[in-house]
N, C-alpha and C positions, 0 to 999 in steps of 0.2 A: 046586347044592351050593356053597355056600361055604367059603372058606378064611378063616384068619386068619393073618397075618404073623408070622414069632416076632417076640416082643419083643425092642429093639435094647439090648443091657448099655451101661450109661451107667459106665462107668472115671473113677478119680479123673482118669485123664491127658486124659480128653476134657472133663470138668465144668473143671478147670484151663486147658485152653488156650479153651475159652467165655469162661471169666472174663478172662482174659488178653486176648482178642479186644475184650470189652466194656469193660475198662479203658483201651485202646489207642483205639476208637473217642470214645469219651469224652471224653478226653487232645485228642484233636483238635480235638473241637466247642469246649473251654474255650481251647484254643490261637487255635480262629479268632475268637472272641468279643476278644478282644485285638490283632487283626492291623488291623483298619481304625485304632485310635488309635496303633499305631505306626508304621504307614505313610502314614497321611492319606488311605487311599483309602478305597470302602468297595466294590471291585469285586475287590479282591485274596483268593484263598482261602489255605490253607495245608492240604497232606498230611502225613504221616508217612509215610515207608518204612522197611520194615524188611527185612533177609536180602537184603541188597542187596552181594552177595560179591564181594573186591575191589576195591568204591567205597572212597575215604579221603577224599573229600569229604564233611563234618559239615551242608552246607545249600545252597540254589540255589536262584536265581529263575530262571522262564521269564515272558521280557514278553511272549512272544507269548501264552501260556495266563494272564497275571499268578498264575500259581502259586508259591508259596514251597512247598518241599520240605525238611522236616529228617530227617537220615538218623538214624534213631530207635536205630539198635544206636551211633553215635556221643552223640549228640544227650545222650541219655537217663542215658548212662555205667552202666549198671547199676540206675539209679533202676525202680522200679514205676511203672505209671504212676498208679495209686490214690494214689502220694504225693505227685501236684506239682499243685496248685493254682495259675496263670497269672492269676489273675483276681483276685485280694487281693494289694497290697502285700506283707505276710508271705510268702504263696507266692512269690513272685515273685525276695525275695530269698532262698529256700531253696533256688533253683533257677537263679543266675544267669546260668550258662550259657549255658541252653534260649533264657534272654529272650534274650541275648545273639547268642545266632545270628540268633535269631527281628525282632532289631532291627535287624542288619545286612542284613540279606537285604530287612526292609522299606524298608530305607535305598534298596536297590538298588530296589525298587517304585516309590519315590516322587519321586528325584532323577535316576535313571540313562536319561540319553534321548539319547544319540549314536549307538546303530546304524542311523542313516537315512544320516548322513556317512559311510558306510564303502563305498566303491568295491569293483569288479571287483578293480583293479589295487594296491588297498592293502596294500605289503606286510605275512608275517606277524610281523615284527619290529614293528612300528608298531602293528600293533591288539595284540597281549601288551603294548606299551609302556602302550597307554590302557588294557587290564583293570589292571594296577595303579597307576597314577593315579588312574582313577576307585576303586577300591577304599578308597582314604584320603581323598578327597576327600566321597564319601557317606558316610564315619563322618563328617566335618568338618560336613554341612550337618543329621545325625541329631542330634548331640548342642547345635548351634547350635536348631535345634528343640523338641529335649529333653532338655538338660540332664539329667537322673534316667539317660538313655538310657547317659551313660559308665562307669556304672557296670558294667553289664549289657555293655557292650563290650568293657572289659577283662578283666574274668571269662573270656569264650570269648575272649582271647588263646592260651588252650593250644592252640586247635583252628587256631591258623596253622600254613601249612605251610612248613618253611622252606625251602629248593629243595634238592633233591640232588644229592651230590657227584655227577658223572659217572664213569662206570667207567674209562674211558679219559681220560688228559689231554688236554685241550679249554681251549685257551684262549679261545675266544670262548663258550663254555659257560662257564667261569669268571668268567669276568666280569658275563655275562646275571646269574647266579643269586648274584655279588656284590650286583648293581646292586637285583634282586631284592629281596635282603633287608634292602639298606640302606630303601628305599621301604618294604616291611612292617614295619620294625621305626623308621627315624628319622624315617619320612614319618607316621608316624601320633602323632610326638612336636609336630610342625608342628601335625597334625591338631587337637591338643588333647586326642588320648586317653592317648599316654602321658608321662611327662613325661624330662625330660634327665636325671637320677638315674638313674632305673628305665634309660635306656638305655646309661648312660657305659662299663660294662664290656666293650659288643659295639661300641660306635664306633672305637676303634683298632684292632679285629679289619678293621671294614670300609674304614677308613682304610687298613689295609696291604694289603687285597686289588687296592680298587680306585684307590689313588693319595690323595693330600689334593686335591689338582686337581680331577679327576674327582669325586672326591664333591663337592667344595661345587657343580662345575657340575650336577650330578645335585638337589642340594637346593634351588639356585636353578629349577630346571626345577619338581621338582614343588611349590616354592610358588608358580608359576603355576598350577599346577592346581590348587591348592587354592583359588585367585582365581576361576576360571569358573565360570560361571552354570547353572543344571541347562537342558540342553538345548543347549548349545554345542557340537556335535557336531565342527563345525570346528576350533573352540578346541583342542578335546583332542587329535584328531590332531595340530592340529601342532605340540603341543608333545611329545607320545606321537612323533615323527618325529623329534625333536629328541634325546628322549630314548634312541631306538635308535640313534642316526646319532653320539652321546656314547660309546655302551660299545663298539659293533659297528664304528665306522669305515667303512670304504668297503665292508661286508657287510652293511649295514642294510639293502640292499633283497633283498637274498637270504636270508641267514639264518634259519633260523626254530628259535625257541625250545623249548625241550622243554615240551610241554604244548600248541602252539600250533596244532597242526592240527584237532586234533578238539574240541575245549572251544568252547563259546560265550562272545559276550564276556564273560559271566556265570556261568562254570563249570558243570560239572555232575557227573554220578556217575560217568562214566564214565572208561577209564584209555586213552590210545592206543598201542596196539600197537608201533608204530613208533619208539616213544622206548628209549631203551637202557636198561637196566634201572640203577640206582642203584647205586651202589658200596656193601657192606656195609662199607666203615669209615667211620668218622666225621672231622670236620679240625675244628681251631680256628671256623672259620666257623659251622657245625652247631652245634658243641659252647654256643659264646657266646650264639646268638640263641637256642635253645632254652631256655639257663638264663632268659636274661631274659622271654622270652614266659612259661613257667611261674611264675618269681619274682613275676611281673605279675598273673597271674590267681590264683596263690594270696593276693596277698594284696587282691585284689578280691573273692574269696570269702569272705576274712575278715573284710573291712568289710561286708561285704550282710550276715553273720553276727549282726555287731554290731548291723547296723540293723533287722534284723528281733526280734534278742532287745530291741532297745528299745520295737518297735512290739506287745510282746507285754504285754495291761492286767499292770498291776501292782499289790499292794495299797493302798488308802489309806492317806499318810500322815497325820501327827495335824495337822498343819498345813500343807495348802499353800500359804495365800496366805505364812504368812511364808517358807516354804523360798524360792520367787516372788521374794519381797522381796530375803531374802538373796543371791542369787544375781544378781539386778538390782545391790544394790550393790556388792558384791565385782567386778563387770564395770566397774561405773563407777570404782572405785577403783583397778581397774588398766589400764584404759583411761588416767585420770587422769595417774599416772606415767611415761608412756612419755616424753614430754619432761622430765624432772627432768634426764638427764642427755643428750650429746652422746652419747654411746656406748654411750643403754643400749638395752638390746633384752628384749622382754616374749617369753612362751608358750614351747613347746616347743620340741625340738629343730628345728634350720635350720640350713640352708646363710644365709651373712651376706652377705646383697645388694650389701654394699659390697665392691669390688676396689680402690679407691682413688682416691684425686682428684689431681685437675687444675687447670691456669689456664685461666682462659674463655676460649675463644676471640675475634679482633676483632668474629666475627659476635654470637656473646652475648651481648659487651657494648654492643653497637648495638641488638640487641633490648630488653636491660633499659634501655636510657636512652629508647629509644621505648615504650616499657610502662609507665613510671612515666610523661615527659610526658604519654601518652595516660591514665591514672588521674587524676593532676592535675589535668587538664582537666576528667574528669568529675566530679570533687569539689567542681570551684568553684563558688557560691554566690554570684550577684551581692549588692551591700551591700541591708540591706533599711533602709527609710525610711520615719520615720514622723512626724507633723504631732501636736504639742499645742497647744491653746490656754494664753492665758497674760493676767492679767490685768496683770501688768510686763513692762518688756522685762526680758531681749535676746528679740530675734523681727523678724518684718515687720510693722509697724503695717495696720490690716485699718481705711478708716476708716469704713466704716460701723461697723463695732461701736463704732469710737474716740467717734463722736457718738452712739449707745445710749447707753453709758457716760456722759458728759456729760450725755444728758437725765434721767439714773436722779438722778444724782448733785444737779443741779440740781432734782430734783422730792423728793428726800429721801425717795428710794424703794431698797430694797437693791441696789446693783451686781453684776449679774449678768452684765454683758454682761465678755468678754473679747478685750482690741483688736489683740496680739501671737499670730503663729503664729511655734511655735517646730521647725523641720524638723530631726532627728536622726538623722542615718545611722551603724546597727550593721553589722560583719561579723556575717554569715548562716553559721552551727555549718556546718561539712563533714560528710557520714555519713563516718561511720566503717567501712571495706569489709573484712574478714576472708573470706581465702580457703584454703580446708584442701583440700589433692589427696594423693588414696589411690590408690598405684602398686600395682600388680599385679605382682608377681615369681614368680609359678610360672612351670613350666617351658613353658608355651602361651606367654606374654608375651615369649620370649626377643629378639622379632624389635624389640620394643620399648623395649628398656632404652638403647637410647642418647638415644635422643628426649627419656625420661623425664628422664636425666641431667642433659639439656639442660635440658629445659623447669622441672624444680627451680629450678633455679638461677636464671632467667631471672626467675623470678616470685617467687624469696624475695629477688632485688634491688633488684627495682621495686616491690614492696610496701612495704619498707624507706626506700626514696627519697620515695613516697607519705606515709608517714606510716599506710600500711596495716599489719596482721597477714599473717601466711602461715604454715601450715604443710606440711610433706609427710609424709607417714608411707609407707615401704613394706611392703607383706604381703603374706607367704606362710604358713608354717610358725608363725614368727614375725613380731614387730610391729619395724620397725626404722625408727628416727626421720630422716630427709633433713635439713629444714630445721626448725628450732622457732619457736615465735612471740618474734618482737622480737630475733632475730639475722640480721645479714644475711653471709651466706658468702662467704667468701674466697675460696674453692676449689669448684670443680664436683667436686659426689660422684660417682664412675663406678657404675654399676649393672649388675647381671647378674639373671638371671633362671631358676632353676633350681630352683625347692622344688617340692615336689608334693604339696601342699594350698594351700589360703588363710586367713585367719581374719579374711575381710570384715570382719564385726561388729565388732571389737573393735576392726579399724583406726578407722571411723567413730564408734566411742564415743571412741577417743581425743583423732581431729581436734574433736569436737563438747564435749568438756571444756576441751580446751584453748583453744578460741576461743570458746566460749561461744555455736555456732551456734544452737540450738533456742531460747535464751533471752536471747540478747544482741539489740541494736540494731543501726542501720543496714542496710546493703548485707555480705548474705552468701552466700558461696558453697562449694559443695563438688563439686570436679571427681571424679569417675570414672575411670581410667585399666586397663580391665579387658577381659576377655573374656566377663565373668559365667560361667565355669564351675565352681561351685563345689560343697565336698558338699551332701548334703541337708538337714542343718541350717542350712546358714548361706543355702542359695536360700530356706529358709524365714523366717527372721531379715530379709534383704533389704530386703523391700517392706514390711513393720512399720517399721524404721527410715527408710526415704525416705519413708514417708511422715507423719510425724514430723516431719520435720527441714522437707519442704513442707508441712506445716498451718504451721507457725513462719516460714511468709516467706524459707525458705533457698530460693535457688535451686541447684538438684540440677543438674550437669552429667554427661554419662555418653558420652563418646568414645571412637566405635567406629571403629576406626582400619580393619578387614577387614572390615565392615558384616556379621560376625553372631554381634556380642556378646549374650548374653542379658540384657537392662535390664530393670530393677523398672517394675513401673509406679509411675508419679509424674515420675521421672526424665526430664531430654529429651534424647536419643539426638541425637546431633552425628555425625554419619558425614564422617569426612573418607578424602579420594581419598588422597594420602599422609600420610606420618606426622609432615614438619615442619609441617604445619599443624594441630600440636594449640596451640603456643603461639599462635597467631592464634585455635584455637578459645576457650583459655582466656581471653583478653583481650577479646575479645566477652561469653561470659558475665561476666566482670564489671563492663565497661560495663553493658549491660544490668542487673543489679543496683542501680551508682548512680543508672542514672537512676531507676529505680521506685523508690529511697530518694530 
């Protein structure tokens, strides 16, 4: 005899979390489909968890498993997972968060190799020092990579965590979780992800916490870390040793940080027991970095916003080649302008790169007088000489021809022969050498604005003494003129570096109108002065225009002062060890130029 099972009632609530189930795995596969190109590996997976009660960690990598984990009741914010598409553009920036975890975490996949350096006896102060070092350091080598990737990284700024108050007063807790947040929030303006704007509100909060002293010593440490190489394992401890041994004092090798016992270098989900519970009030410190981490990703989510309703088709219009057209020249025309006046300044709103000027220094003006001789030199043009024949003098009588002539004459045959050479020596035309340098002044560039100041100046006076062109243009926000062509400065312009955009393009339309690089003659050149971190239109713009400017015989300089600017191709990437050899860099490319003119 047979039985038969009753039949199981299938509930909305069961058919709902199926689907829910099957959305979530889904969500996954589309998630890992995107992990090998933002990590460069193609060994790395990525999970989702979810109901993972009292985690406040939003993502983690394990390199031992190369797992990326995102905490999906964080991650996801409420989103379905039927609605995030990972694998289109569009989706991507609907959702820039998600990528945003998903990019830092790969960050950590693909640059983060120092747990082999980490001893028995390495105190816990020293490896918390290297998790947040490396922490800004792998955004620095992600967005050096890919570019596109900064966007997605500011976005999940809300999911920083910023340290907690301690319940009890603790000064060496106070300090840690100053020092802390100065790194999370000023170390990633080094970084290149946020800029000096976006951070100025919460820097005198961290200023009064932790001393002005202390903080630049704290900023000078971690732009060494931002300098090592992926795999320097030694590198970062000892600078991570430096850095505890700066807040902690003579408790750096004892102390150990809240968070520091049980997290891997790498974070993870879990909470440890043994740290003291957070104070429920909030202080100035909290208060500051929190506005600014949210102020940052809200309005990174409003750009991805924009750029994804740009990348959504749109209908045709009745003409695009002329809109095309229009829009080409309205660029060129205000590119044009930018040199009309000493003081004018093109585009949007900006902070005004100019703080003020100066007398050159002795060394400055030793450079500009070695910068033009050295031009001079390459300009000169031995005399050229040239020989015509002549049937009168003046000349050198030639006498063979002189007896032709003779026997023509005496046979009353036409005089053909010609008895005088006559030697003519012309000065040899100089190329004419135009050089236009586009400074970078967002707020990544800060570290560079004095070099630039420098080097303005150096090359709009020896160009000047040459007999050459020069111009500079700086941008950010805005376009704002240094040196113009055919004035030589009296004063070094001082510069500062603080916008948070760029508007590449338009700088390059203007050097390239006003010197007439794509279409003029001789020996041209257009220096670079950049990080290449730019938005997404204008990394697109980029390589269009260099390369352009080298079909037309410009040679394209692109000086990467921290070797990991992002250069167009065309461009020749000049890496210099420090920063006063950009004027040495600049003065080679334009050698190099006259001679091949």
């Amino acid at each position: 005899m047979t039985t038969t099972a009753p039949p199981v009632a299938v509930t909305a609530a069961t058919a709902s979390d199926a689907e829910l189930t099957g959305a979530r795995d889904e969500l996954r596969v589309l998630l890992n489909s995107i992990t090998p190109m933002l990590a460069d590996r193609s060994d790395v997976l990525l999970d989702v968890a979810y109901d993972l009660p009292g985690s406040t960690a939003p993502a983690w990598f394990d390199p031992a498993t190369a797992v990326i984990t995102l905490n999906g009741d964080i991650a996801l914010a409420g989103a379905h997972p039927d609605d995030i598409d990972p694998t289109t553009p569009t989706g991507r920036l609907e959702h820039p968060e998600i990528i945003g975890l998903q990019a830092h975490e790969a960050s950590h996949a693909h640059s983060t190799r120092w747990h082999d350096a980490i001893a028995p006896d390495t105190p816990a102060a020293t490896i918390a020092a290297a998790t947040l070092l490396e922490d800004i350091r792998i955004e620095a080598r992600q967005i050096a990579r890919r570019p596109g990737d900064r966007l997605y990284l500011r976005a999940a700024s809300r999911y920083l965590e910023v340290p907690a108050k301690p319940p009890e007063p603790d000064q060496l807790a106070d300090a840690w979780r100053a020092a802390a947040a100065a790194v999370l929030l000023l170390g990633r303006v080094d970084a290149g992800v946020l800029t000096v704007p976006e951070v100025a509100a919460a820097r005198p909060v961290l200023a009064d916490a932790l001393g002005p002293e202390l903080l630049d010593t704290l900023q000078a440490l971690w732009g060494k870390a931002l300098m090592l190489l992926d795999g320097d394992g030694p590198g970062l401890l000892a600078v991570a040793t430096d850095f505890a041994a700066a807040v902690l004092g003579d408790q750096a090798e004892t102390h150990i940080p809240p968070g520091a016992r049980c997290c891997s270098p790498l974070g993870g989900p879990g909470h440890d027991p043994d740290d003291p519970a957070p104070s429920p009030d909030t202080d100035p410190l909290t208060d500051a970095i929190s506005a600014v981490l949210i102020a940052v990703a809200n309005d990174a989510s409003a750009e991805a916003a924009t750029e994804a309703e740009a990348l959504t088709p749109a209908a045709p219009e009745p003409d695009p080649a002329k809109k095309i057209e229009a829009k080409a020249k309205a660029a060129a025309e205000k590119a044009a302008t930018i040199f009309t006046s000493p003081a004018s300044r093109k585009g949007g709103p900006g902070r005004n790169p100019i703080t003020g000027h100066r007398d050159p220094t002795d060394e400055e003006r030793a450079a500009a007088s070695h910068l033009a001789a050295a031009l001079r030199k390459a300009q000169f043009r031995e005399r050229t000489v040239t020989v015509a024949a002549s049937a009168a003098p003046p000349g050198r009588l030639n006498g063979r021809a002189a007896m032709q002539s003779t026997a023509q004459r005496a046979m009353h045959m036409p005089v053909t022969a010609k008895p005088f050479r006559q030697r003519t020596r012309r000065k040899a035309d100089r190329p004419r050498l135009s050089i236009g340098i586009a400074v970078d002044v967002s707020g990544s560039m800060w570290w560079a604005a004095q070099i630039l100041s420098s080097a303005a100046w150096v090359i709009a006076q020896a160009a000047s003494r040459a007999e050459a062109r020069s111009a500079t243009v700086a941008f950010g926000s805005t376009l704002t003129p240094i040196t113009a062509p055919g004035r030589r400065p009296d004063h070094v312009t001082v510069l500062t570096a603080a916008d948070n955009t760029e508007e590449f393009a338009d700088a390059v339309r203007s050097l390239d109108c006003a010197l007439n690089l794509a279409t003029g003659t001789g020996a041209r050149v257009l220096v670079v002065v950049s990080d290449g971190h730019y938005r997404q239109d204008q990394l697109a713009q980029a390589p269009k225009l260099i390369k352009r400017l080298t079909a037309a015989g410009v040679a394209v300089v692109w000086l990467d002062i921290r070797g990991t600017a992002n250069v167009p191709e065309g461009a020749v990437r000049v890496h210099l060890a420090e920063p006063l050899a950009a004027i040495e860099a600049i003065v080679d490319a334009a050698l190099g130029a006259l001679r091949a003119a």
